[in-house]
C-alpha positions, 0 to 999 in steps of 0.5 A, spaced: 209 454 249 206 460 253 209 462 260 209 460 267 205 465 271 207 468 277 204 474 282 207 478 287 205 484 291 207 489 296 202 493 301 202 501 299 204 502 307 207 508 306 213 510 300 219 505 298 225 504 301 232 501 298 231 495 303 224 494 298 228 494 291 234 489 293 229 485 297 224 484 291 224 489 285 230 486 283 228 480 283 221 482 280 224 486 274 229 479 272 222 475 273 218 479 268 222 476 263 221 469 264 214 469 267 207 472 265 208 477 271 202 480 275 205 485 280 199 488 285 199 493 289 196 490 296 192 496 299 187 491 301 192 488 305 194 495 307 187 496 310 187 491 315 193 495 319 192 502 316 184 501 317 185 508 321 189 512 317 187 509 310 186 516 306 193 515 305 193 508 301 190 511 294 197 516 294 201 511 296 199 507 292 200 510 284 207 513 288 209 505 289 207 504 282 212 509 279 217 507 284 216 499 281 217 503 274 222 507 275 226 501 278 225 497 271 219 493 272 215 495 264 208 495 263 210 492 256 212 486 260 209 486 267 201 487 268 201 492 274 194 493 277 192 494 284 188 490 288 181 494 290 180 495 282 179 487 282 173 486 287 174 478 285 179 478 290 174 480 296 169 475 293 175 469 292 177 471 299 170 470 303 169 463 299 176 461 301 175 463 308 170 458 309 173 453 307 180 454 312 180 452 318 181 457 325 187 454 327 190 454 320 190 462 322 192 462 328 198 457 327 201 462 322 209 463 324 210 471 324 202 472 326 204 474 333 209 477 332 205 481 327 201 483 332 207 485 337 210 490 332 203 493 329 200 493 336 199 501 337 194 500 330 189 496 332 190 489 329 186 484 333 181 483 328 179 480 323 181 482 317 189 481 320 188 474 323 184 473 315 190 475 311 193 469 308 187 467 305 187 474 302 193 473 301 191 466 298 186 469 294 191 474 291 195 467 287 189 463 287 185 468 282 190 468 277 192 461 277 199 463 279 203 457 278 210 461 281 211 465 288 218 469 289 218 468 296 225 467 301 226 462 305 222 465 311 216 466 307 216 459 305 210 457 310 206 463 309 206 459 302 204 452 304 197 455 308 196 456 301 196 449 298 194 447 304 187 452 303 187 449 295 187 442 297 182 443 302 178 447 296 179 441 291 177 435 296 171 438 298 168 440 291 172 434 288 174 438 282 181 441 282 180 449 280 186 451 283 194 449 282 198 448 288 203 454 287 210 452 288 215 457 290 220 461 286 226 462 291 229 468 291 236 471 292 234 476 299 239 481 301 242 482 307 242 490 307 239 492 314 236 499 316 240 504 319 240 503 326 242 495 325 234 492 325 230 489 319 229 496 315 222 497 316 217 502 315 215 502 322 222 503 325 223 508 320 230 507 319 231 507 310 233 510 304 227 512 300 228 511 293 226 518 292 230 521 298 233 527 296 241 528 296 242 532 302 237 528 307 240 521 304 247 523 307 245 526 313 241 519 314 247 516 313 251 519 317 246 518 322 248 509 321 250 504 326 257 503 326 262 499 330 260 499 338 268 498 340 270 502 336 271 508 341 276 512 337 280 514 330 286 510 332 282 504 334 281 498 330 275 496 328 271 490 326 268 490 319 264 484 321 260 486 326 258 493 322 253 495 319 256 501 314 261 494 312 255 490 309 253 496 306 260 497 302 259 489 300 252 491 296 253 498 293 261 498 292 265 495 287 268 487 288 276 490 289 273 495 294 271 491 298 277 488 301 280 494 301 274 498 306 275 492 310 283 492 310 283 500 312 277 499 317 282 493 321 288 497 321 284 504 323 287 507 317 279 509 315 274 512 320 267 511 320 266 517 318 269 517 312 266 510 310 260 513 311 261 517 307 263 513 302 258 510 302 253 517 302 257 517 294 255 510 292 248 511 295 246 518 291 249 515 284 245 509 285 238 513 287 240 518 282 237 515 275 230 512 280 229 518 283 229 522 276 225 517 273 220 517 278 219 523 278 217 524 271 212 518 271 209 522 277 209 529 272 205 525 267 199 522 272 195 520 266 200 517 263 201 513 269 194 511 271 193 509 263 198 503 266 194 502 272 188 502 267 191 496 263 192 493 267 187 492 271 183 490 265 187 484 264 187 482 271 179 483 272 178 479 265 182 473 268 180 474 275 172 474 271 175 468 269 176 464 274 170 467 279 166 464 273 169 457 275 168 457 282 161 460 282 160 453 278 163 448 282 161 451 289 154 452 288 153 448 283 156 442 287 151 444 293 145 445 289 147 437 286 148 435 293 142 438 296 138 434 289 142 428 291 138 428 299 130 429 296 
């Protein structure tokens, strides 16, 4: 029985964080195994806010790509490609695009909040308010039966399927399925100063981050805002450093940190730095893998070639399809009035 196919993607914005693993490529290495994966990098969706700085996306791109690996994703099993190397996502895109409506864009949840925090980058245009249906070209090319989403992202999903039935109804043929959500595990790590860990609030861990930056930056976290003095107790619920230790310390430890910080028999400063340890000892493995596949360009871009081939080959496929049922369909209708 041939595999559930599912696609997921990140934009080459800029270098990974920690937030990028635990908030996706953990799911994403669990999922290659059960699902025909296709993994994007989405640096067409990059251009649409980065449009003025874009002689960067190319070298974020192939640096992302080895971070992907280096966190587990194997090519053997997961097809890696990169968006601008299949132009059918630019046509699928353009035909999709006119059968949504305006209001379906300008609806979308987290637009204008989009726009608030990208403001200083020009994003009122169309490319931006248009990138869902980019976005729903992304799945529709390959037919993806599954997207990992989180909750949050579930509505960004559903103007997808409303965008195939849409498509479906008008040509009167079911080209596309309606992709159905794959919900998965999101973590609650926040970035450094308390916000969402972000690449434009600059407040992460990169995956490739040096030993001694990594710690300097740590020392550098939010903690407790009580909590004036050594002696004073804290309060490890409201602490940003405390839900670090519950993802990167040992379950028994846990409790323990938790129990000290209350009874002010450990300082934030040395749970930090605790904390700087588990960090450097996890980044430790990634940060070397990464490198050596970095030192290897060819053998790097040999993965991106293969998958790209795969990914065109069925992106070919598809476009084949659409082209028969959208112009065909128009040409019949037009024979039809004579």
């Amino acid at each position: 029985m041939a595999k559930k196919r599912i696609l997921s993607g990140m934009r080459p914005t800029g270098q990974l964080h920690i937030g990028h693993y635990f908030g996706a490529l953990v799911n994403w290495v669990a999922l290659q195994d059960e699902f025909d994966a296709f993994y994007m990098v989405a640096d067409w969706h990059a251009l649409t806010s980065e449009y003025k700085d874009s002689g960067k996306i190319a070298g974020f791109s192939r640096e992302n790509v080895a971070d992907w690996i280096a966190c587990g994703l194997d090519p053997n099993k997961s097809t890696i490609f990169i968006q601008s190397h299949v132009p059918e996502h630019a046509e699928l895109h353009l035909i999709l695009s006119c059968v949504t409506p305006l209001g379906w864009l300008e609806r979308v949840p987290t637009y204008k909040d989009a726009l608030k925090e990208l403001e200083a980058k020009g994003v009122d245009n169309y490319a931006f308010l248009g990138y869902p249906v980019l976005q729903a070209a992304d799945i529709l090319l390959y037919k993806g039966d599954c997207v990992p989403v989180g909750q949050d992202q579930l509505a960004h999903l559903e103007l997808t399927r409303e965008i195939v039935r849409r498509f479906n109804g008008i040509f009167g043929k079911t080209v596309f399925p309606e992709p159905q959500p794959r919900l998965t595990k999101v973590s609650l790590l926040t970035g450094l100063d308390g916000r969402k860990m972000s690449k434009s609030y600059d407040n992460g861990i990169l995956l490739s981050e040096e030993e001694a930056p990594l710690r300097k930056k740590v020392l550098s976290m939010f903690t407790d805002p009580a909590r004036k003095r050594r002696t004073d107790p804290g309060h490890p619920d409201i602490c940003n450093v405390f839900t670090w230790h519950k993802i990167f310390s040992a379950a028994p430890r846990v409790p323990e940190i938790e129990t000290a910080c209350k009874g002010a028999t450990i300082g934030c400063i040395d749970c930090k730095g605790e904390i700087a340890d588990r960090l450097a000892a996890f980044l430790k493995p990634i940060r070397e893998k990464r490198r050596e596949l970095l030192a290897k360009p060819k053998e790097l871009d040999q993965i991106i070639g293969d998958g790209t081939v795969k990914a065109r080959r069925i992106a070919a496929e598809t476009m084949r399809e659409v082209r028969d049922v959208v112009f065909k369909t128009g040409q019949a209708a037009a024979a039809s009035k004579k």
